[in-house]
C-alpha positions, 0 to 999 in steps of 0.5 A: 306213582307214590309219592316221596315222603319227607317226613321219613327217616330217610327223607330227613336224611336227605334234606338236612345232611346230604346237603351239609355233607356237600356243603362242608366238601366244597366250601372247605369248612371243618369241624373239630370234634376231638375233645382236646380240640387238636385240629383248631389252630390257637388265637395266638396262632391266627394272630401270627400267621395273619402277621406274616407279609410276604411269601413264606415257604415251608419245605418239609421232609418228610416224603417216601417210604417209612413207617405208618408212624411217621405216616401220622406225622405226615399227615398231621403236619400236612393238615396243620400247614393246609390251616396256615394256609387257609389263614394266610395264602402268602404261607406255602408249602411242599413235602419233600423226599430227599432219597428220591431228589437224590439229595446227599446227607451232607447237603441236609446236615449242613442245613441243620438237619441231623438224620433218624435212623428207624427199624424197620420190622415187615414180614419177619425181617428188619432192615434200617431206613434214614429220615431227616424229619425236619421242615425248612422254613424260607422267608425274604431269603433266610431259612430255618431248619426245625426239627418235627420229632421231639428229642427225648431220653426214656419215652418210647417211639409212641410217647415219641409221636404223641409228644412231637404232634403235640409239639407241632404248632408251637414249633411252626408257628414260633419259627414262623414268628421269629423269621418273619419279625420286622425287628429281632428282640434282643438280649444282653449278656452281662459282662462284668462280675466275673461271670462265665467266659465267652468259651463258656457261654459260646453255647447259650450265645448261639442258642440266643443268636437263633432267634434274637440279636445277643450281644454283651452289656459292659459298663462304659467306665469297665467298673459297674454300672452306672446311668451312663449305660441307660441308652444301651439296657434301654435297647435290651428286651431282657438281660442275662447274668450267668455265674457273677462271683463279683459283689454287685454295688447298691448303685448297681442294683437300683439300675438292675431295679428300674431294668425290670420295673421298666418291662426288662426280663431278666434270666438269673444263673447265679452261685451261691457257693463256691465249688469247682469240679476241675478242682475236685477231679486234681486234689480229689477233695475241695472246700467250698464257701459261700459265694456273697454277691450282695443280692439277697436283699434284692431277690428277697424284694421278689419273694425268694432266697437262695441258700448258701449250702449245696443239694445232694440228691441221692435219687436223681442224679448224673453220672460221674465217669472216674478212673477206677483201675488199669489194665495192660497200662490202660485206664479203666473207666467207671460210671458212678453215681454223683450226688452233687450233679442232680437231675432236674425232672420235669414233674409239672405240665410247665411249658418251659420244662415239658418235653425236654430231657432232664437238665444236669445241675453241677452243685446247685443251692436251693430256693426259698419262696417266701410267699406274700409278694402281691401281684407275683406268680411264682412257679416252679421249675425243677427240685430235687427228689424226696431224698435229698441232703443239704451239706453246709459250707465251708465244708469239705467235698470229697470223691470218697462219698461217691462210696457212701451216697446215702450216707450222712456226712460231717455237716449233712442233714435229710431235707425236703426236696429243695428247688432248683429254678423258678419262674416269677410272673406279674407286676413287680414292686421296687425295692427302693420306692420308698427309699433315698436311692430313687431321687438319683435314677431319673425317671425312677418307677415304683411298679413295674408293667406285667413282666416276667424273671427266671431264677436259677440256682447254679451258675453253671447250668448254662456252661458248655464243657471245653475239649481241647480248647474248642466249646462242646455243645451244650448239655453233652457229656462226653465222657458218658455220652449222655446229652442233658436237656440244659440247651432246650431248657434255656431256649425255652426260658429265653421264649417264654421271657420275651413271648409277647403272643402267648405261644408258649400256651401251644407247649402245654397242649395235651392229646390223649393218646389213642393207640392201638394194641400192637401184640394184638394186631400182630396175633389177629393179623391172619383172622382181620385179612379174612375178614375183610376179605370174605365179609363183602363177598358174604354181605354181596351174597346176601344182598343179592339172595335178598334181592333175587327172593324180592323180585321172584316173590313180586313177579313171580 
């Protein structure tokens, strides 16, 4: 009998890689050789998970009968949460179809879950199928609804896909961080300078209350603050002021100060000038000032200064919906273009901007970075376009320029893009280390630990309309019916000021998309069916013609 050799290509095929093979089936080890590195969970990730102490339940929706991409949806989000397990056991899972469980669309709206409705294109004929992509995330009896599509204007169902897998690990494993928290961070509201009524906030407030305890911060003496409201912002892990048109005194500013050198986060809406739309909609023209809340010392400390003259841009702007004639008695409406409502555009692979719809702006201002601040990052967020205007002020506004957008008005002159948000990242220096100010604030610090601030130039970014005395969501436009990404842009400034994990990495991962052709699929359909269907009858064949001639040429 000949002997087998080991040597040979096929004898080292079968002592080192079968053997590999088995190894890796049965032991559940994986190798991720993607370049992007898409199957490998994060440390961040790890860290959370081995975090989690009691049982934990996902439920996710995503069962039945839908089309093949949402199959890789599936599929990814099934592998995902086989790796949470793996890390932790106490985490579970199941997929769920609600069409077959016969659970009604009430029932799952009312757990948060908004349905998908999909065309559905097989053999020449299109018919529609409901879907409620979402998981439900249970832990020590409370829930979470998230969605797994990502919610975005302008990309197409493949950019769709491609973004929502990317956003797939930050989305679980956030959730999964905030639910299974022993302590929620929590986070103040400001509530003293005339900011933005508690109908006008209702929407941020909610947004906040989904994931840390929010509630308002006002001054015991119902003046200003003072070192008698230290316990109460030593309890606050970041500190919101949204639309302050009341002037800020010095004492307050050195307590504002020692907030943020003592680790507080701090999230900024400010107005730096005075122009109200409900206004210019009654008179049709309005005037507005400078709004001077006496902090242009104190930001300038930061490395920025925010301008009082108001951004036009000509090129990204929303929609302003008018009465422009009647007919029968009945309005007839207009959707114009209004450059004093600028979009801001994610145009940077920044974690708070990426993937969200573009974020409307009601007559912002601009930011300066000056630069020079050592230990201080300064990232920015949103700008205006290459075609921007700036209009000075005291000067008037007037519905009539929605006529003459391009054009040059009174006090009006061609800028560079201006900035809109910024976010400052690093050890801040206080403004008053070297000043009198100090010896009255106990305790006082002259260098914060690493921390983080989020500036932005318009008070009413974060505002949510009003209709008929009820908040609308927001980020809604009601009467154009757009939906502006203004909520998630605040959720995930809110995240990356109190993520202490890192998680906000996750959002600025990238998977190269790797689709196939679709018009060729449809055009070769017929040619790969016959392929397939004939190459292994004609492989069979020839294997068999190949082993008949071996045996009547050796027996024959």
């Amino acid at each position: 009998m000949k002997k087998f050799n080991f040597k040979s290509p096929l004898g080292i095929f079968l002592i080192a890689v079968v053997p590999l093979v088995i190894l890796l089936t049965y032991s559940g080890i994986r190798l991720d050789l993607t370049k992007e590195k898409r199957y490998t969970l994060s440390e961040s990730t790890v860290k959370v998970l081995e975090s989690v102490k009691k049982p934990l339940t996902v439920d996710v929706y995503l069962e039945g009968d839908f089309p093949a991409s949402f199959k890789q949806l599936q599929n990814e989000t099934r592998f995902m949460l086989e790796e949470f397990r793996k890390i932790n056991p106490k985490i579970d899972f199941k997929f769920i179809d609600p069409i077959k469980t016969k659970m009604s669309q009430d029932t799952l709206m009312a757990m948060g879950m908004q349905p998908s409705v999909l065309p559905d294109v097989k053999d020449g004929k299109i018919s529609q199928i409901t879907l409620f992509p979402y998981a439900v995330i249970k832990y020590d009896k409370r829930g979470v609804s998230i969605p797994l599509v990502v919610q975005q204007a302008g990309i197409d169902a493949d950019q769709q896909l491609t973004r929502s897998i990317e956003g797939l690990e930050y989305s679980l494993v956030s959730n999964i961080k905030n639910i299974a928290a022993n302590k929620r961070k929590k986070v103040g509201i400001l509530v003293n300078h005339d900011e933005l009524s508690p109908e006008e906030f209702h929407g941020f407030v909610q947004l906040a209350m989904e994931n840390y305890d929010a509630g308002p911060v006002i001054p015991k003496n119902q003046t200003e603050l003072t070192l008698e409201d230290l316990p109460l912002l030593k309890q606050m892990s970041a500190l919101v002021i949204a639309k302050p048109r009341k002037a800020f005194t010095d004492n307050e500013k050195v307590i504002l100060d020692q907030f943020i050198m003592n680790g507080g986060k701090t999230l900024w809406m400010i107005d730096a000038v005075n122009a109200e739309m409900d206004t210019l909609t009654r008179s049709q023209k309005v005037m507005p000032f400078p709004v001077d809340i006496n902090m242009t010392d104190f930001f300038f400390n930061y490395g920025i200064r925010i301008n009082p003259a108001l951004v036009k841009d000509v090129k990204k702007f929303a929609l302003l919906k008018l009465v422009t004639g009647e007919v029968g008695g009945n309005p007839q409406y207009t959707s114009l273009p209004w450059p004093y409502f600028p979009l801001g555009i994610a145009e940077n692979n920044n974690p708070i901007t990426k993937n969200i719809n573009p974020v409307k702006f009601e007559f912002p201002t601009s930011i300066d970075t000056l630069g020079g601040r050592k230990n201080i990052k300064t990232q920015v967020l949103f700008e205006s376009s290459e075609r921007t205007l700036l209009k000075q002020v005291p000067n008037y506004v007037d519905l009539k320029e929605i006529a003459s957008v391009d054009s040059l008005g009174q006090m009006e002159k061609p800028s560079m893009p201006k900035i809109f948000a910024v976010a400052l990242e690093g050890k801040f220096n206080s403004a008053y280390a070297s000043r009198i100010e100090r010896k009255g604030y106990p305790g006082f610090k002259s260098q914060s630990p690493e921390n983080k601030m989020i500036v932005i130039a318009d008070g009413d970014v974060g505002r949510n309309k009003m209709h008929k005395g009820e908040p609308l969501p927001m980020g809604i436009d009601r009467l154009t019916n757009q939906e502006f990404g203004n909520e998630q842009f605040l959720r995930n400034a809110l995240d990356y000021l109190l993520d202490d994990s890192n998680l906000m990495a996750l959002r600025n991962r990238n998977i190269e998309e790797r689709l196939l052709d679709r018009n060729r699929i449809t055009e070769e359909k017929a040619n790969w069916q016959w392929l397939n269907l004939l190459l292994p009858l004609v492989v069979i064949g020839l294997l068999g013609g190949l082993f008949f001639w071996m045996r009547k040429r050796k027996f024959g």
